[in-house]
C-alpha positions in Angstrom: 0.0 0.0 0.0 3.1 2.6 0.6 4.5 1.6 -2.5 1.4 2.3 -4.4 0.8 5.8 -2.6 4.4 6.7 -3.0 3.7 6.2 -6.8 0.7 8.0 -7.1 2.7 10.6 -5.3 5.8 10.9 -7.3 4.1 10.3 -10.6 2.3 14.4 -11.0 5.6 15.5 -9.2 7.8 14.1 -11.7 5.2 15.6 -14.4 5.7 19.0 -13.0 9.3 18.9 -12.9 9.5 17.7 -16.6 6.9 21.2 -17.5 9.2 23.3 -15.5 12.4 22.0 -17.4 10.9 22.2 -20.3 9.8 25.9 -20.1 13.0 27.0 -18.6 14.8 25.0 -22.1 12.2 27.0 -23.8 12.9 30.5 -22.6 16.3 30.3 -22.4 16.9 28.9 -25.7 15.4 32.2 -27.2 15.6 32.0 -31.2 17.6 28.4 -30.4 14.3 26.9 -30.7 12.6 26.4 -34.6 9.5 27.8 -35.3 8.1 28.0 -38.6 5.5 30.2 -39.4 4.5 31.4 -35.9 4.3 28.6 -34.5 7.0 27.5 -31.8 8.3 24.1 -32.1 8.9 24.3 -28.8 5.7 24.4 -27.4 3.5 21.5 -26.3 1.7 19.9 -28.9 0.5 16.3 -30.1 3.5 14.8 -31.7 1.0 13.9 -34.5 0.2 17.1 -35.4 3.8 18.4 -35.5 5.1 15.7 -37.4 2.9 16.7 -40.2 3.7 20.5 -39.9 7.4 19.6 -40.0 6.5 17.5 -43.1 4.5 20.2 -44.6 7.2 22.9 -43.9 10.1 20.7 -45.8 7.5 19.6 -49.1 7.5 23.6 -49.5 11.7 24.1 -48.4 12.2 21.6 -51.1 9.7 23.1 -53.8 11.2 26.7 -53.2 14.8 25.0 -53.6 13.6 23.4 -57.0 12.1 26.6 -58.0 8.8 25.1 -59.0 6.0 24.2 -57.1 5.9 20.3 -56.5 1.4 20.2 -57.9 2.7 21.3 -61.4 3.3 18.1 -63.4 5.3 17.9 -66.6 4.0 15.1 -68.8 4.6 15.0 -72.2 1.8 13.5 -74.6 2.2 11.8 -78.4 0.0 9.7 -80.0 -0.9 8.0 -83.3 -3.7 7.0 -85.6 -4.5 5.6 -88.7 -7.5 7.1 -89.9 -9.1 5.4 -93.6 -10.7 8.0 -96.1 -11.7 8.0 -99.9 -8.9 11.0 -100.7 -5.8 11.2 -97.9 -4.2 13.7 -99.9 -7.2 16.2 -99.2 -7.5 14.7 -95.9 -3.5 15.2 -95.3 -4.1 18.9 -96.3 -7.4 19.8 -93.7 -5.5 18.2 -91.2 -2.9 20.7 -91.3 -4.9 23.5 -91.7 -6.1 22.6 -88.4 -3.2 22.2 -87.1 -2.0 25.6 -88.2 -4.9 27.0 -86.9 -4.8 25.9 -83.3 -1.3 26.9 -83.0 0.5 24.0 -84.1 3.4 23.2 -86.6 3.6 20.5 -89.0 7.2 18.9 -88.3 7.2 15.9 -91.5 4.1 15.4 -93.9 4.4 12.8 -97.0 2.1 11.8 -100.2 3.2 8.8 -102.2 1.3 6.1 -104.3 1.2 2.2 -103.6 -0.1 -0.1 -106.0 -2.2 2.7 -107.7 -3.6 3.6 -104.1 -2.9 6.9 -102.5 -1.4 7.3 -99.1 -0.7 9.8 -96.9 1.0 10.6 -93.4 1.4 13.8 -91.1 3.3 14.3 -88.2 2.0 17.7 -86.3 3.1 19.4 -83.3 -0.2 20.6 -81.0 -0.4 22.9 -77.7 -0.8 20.5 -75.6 -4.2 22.1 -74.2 -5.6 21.0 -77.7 -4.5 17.6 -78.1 -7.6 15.7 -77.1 -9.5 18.3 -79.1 -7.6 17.4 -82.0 -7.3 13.6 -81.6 -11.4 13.6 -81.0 -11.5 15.6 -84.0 -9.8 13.3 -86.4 -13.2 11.3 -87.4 -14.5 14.1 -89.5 -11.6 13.4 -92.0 -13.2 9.8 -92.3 -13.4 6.4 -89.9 -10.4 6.1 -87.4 -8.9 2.8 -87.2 -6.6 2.9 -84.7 -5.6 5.5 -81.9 -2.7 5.7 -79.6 -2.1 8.0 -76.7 1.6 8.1 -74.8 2.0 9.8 -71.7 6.0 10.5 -70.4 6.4 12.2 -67.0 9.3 13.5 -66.7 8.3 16.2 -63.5 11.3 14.4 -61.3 13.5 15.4 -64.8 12.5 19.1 -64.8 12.9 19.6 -61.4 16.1 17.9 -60.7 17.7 20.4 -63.7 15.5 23.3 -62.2 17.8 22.9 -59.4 20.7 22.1 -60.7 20.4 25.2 -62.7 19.8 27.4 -59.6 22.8 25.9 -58.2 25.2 26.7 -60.7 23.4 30.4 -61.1 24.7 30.7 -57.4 28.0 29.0 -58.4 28.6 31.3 -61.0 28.0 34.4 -59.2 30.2 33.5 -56.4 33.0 33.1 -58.7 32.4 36.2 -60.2 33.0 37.7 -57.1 35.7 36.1 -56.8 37.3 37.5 -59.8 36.5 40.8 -59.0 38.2 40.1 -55.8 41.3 38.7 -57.3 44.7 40.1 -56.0 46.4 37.8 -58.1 47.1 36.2 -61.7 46.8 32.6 -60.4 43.7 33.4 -58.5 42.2 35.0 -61.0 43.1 32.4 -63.6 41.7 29.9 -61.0 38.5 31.5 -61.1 37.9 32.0 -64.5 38.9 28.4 -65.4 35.8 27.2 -62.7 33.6 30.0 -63.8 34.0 28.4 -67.6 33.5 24.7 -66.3 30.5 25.8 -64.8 28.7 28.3 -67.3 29.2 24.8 -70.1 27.2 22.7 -66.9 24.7 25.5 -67.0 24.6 25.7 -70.7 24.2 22.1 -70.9 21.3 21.8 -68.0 19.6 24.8 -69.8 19.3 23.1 -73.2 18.0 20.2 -71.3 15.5 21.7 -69.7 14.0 23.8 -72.7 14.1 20.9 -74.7 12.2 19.0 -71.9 9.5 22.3 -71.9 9.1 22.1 -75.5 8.0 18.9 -75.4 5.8 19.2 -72.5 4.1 22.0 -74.0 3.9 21.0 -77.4 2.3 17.1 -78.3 3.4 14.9 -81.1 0.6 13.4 -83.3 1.3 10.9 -86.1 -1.7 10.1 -88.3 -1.7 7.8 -91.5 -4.5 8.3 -94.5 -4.8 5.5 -96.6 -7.8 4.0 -98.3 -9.9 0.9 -97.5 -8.7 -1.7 -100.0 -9.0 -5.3 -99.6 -5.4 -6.5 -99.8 -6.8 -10.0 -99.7 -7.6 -12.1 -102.5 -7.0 -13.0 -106.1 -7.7 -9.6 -108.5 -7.0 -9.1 -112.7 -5.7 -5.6 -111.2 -3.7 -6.8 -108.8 -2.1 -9.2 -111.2 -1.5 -6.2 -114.0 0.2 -4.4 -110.5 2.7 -7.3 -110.2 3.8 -7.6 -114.1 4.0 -4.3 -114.3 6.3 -4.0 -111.4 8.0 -7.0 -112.6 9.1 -5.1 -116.2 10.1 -2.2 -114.4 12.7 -4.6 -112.2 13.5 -6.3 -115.6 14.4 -2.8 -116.9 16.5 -1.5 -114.3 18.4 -4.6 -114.8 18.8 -3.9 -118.8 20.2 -0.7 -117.7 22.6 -1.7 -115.4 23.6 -4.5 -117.5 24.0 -2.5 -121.1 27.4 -1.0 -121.0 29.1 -4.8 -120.0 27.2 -5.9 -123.1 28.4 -3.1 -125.0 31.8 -4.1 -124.2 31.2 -8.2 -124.5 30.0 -7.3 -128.2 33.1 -5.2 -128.9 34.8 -8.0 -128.1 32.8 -10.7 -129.5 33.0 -8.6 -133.2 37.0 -8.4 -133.0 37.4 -11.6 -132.3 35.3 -12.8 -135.0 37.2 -10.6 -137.6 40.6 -12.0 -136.6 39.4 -15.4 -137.5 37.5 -14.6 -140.5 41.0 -12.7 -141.8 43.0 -15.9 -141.2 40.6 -18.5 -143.1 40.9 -16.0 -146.0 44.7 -16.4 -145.6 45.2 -19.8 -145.6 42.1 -20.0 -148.3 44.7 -18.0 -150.7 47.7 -19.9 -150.1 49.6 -17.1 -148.6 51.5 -18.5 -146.1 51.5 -16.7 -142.6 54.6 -15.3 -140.9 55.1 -18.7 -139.2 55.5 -21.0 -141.9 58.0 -18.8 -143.5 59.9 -19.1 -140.5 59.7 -22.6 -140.2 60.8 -23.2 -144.2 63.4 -20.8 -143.0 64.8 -23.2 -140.6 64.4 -26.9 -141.8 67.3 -28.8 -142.2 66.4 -30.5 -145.5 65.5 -27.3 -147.3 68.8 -25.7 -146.3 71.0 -29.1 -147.7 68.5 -28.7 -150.5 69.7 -25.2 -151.3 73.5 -25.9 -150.4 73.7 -28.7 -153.0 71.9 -25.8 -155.4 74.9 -24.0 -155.2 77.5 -26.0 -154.9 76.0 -27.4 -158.7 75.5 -23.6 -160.0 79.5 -23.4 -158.8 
């Protein structure tokens, strides 16, 4: 029973010394103790409660360092489509009439022709406020076969270089200082060295970061116009198509293949000659350079000529 009293006791005593402590740590702290908008950190309060104030205070100490505030999102938006229309050349040429009329740019457009059907394709950059507007719009140019939306958040991205940038904007500054401080050629060398290291980092982070902005703000939209032809199937066109195509590949080869039979004739005609000129030699009796030779040198014909003389002697 003591022990129990003696607890009840000491208990509120030991709570009052712990208040009194803690307001004499309080007032003689002064500014030592945080407080953050008003309110002292000091003071008693559920530990709940000032957990999520100290939370709260550090989202926006971070946002302010970034330079941007953490609710804005940077997400940047492409999509494609394949849309099927009687004429995707007029088709091609409305749809970037809207573009240019809600702002946008046409980056890469092409018309070509395959198998005697037209096609068509458009690559458009849009504000990125009228990019579902566009993309919902794209039926009146005929029936839309397929649609594709990508979405890319790259917020973390923008606002790790945001403050990155800001760092070396301080960075550089400092440095400046420095130089204008400079009592002397090695320091000032020293600083101009870091200050150009750093300005190429900031020139760098810069181009990153409007390139990122430019795609945030401005969406990418490919869309294909073709025509709805059965590709399947045996057709009299479709057979014209392929023996057509299959002269033209048979010409190109003529082409490439004339001059080497140019020359293979050339050849062919000289060679011919030289044998036709020989046949009419030996047709005539004239004997050729070799034979003469060869009388020339046998031994019987020489004795016969030798015993010529010796008579004629």
């Amino acid at each position: 029973m003591k022990s129990t009293s003696l607890r009840a006791v000491s208990l509120p005593v030991i709570a009052a010394l712990t208040l009194v402590l803690a307001g004499c740590g309080s007032s003689s702290g002064g500014d030592g103790a945080a407080s953050y908008g008003n309110v002292d950190m000091g003071a008693a309060m559920p530990s709940e409660q000032a957990a999520a104030d100290m939370g709260a205070v550090t989202e926006q100490a971070l946002s302010a360092e970034a330079g941007s505030p953490a609710v804005n999102a940077s997400i940047i938006v492409s999509g494609d489509a394949t849309v099927i229309t009687g004429n995707p050349r007029d088709a091609a040429a409305k749809f970037t009439e809207q573009i240019l009329e809600v702002g946008g740019r046409i980056d890469w457009s092409s018309t070509s022709e395959y198998d005697s059907q037209p096609y068509a394709s458009v690559t458009a950059r849009i504000p990125a406020d009228k990019f579902d507007e566009v993309l919902a719009g794209l039926d009146q140019y005929g029936s839309v076969q397929n649609s594709t939306t990508f979405n890319e958040d790259v917020t973390q991205q923008v606002t790790d270089l945001d403050a990155r940038i800001k760092v070396l904007e301080d960075s550089i500054t400092r440095l400046q200082n420095l130089m204008d401080q400079a009592t002397s050629v090695d320091e000032l060398i020293a600083a101009e060295n870091g200050l150009t290291q750093r300005q190429a980092e900031l020139d760098s982070l810069t181009a990153q970061l409007e390139w990122l902005d430019s795609q945030v703000s401005m969406s990418t939209l490919n869309v294909s116009f073709s025509t709805d032809v059965d590709s399947t199937g045996f057709s009299l066109g479709k057979a014209w198509q392929i023996f057509l195509k299959s002269l033209e590949v048979v010409g190109y080869g003529l082409l490439v293949a004339l001059p080497w039979l140019v020359v293979a004739a050339i050849i062919f005609l000289l060679v011919r000659w030289g044998l036709a000129k020989r046949r009419a030699r030996l047709s005539a009796g004239t004997p050729n350079s070799d034979e003469v030779d060869a009388s020339n040198h046998d031994p019987e014909t020489l004795d016969v000529e030798v015993v010529e003389a010796d008579d004629a002697s």
